[in-house]
C-alpha positions as CSV (number, residue, x, y, z in Angstrom):
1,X,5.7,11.0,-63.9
2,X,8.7,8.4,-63.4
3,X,10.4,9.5,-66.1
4,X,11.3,13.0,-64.6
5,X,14.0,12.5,-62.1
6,X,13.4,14.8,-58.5
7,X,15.2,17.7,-58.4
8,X,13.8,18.7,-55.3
9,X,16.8,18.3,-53.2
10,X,19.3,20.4,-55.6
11,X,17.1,23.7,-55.1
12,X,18.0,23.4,-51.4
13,X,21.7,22.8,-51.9
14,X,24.2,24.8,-50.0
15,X,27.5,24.7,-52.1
16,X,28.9,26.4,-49.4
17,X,28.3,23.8,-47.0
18,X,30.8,21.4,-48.9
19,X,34.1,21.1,-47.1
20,X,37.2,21.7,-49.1
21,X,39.2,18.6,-50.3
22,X,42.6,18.0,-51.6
23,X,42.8,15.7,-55.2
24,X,45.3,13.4,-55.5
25,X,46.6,11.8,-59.0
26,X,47.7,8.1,-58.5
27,X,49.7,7.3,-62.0
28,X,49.9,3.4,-63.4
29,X,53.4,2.0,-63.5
30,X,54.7,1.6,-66.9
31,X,55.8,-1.8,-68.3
32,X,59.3,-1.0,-67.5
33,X,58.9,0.2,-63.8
34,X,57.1,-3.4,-63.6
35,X,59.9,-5.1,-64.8
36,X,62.2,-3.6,-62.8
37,X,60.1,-4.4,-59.6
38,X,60.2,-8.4,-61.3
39,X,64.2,-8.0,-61.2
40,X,64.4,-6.6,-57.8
41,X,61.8,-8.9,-56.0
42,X,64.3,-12.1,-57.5
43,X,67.9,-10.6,-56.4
């Protein structure tokens, strides 16, 4: 039926094939650093 989704692909999955990647955090600017970047941008 169309409501089963196929799984037929995930009992063939190698995890081991997967290549290792590296995970990098990207933090939103506060308020105050965007201020500061206003202030500096007009001087």
């Amino acid at each position: 039926m169309a409501d089963k989704p196929d799984t037929g692909e995930i009992a063939i999955f190698h995890k081991a094939k997967l290549k290792k990647t590296e995970t990098q955090e990207n933090t939103l600017l506060t308020t105050e650093t965007i201020e500061q970047e206003k202030r500096s941008e007009i001087s």
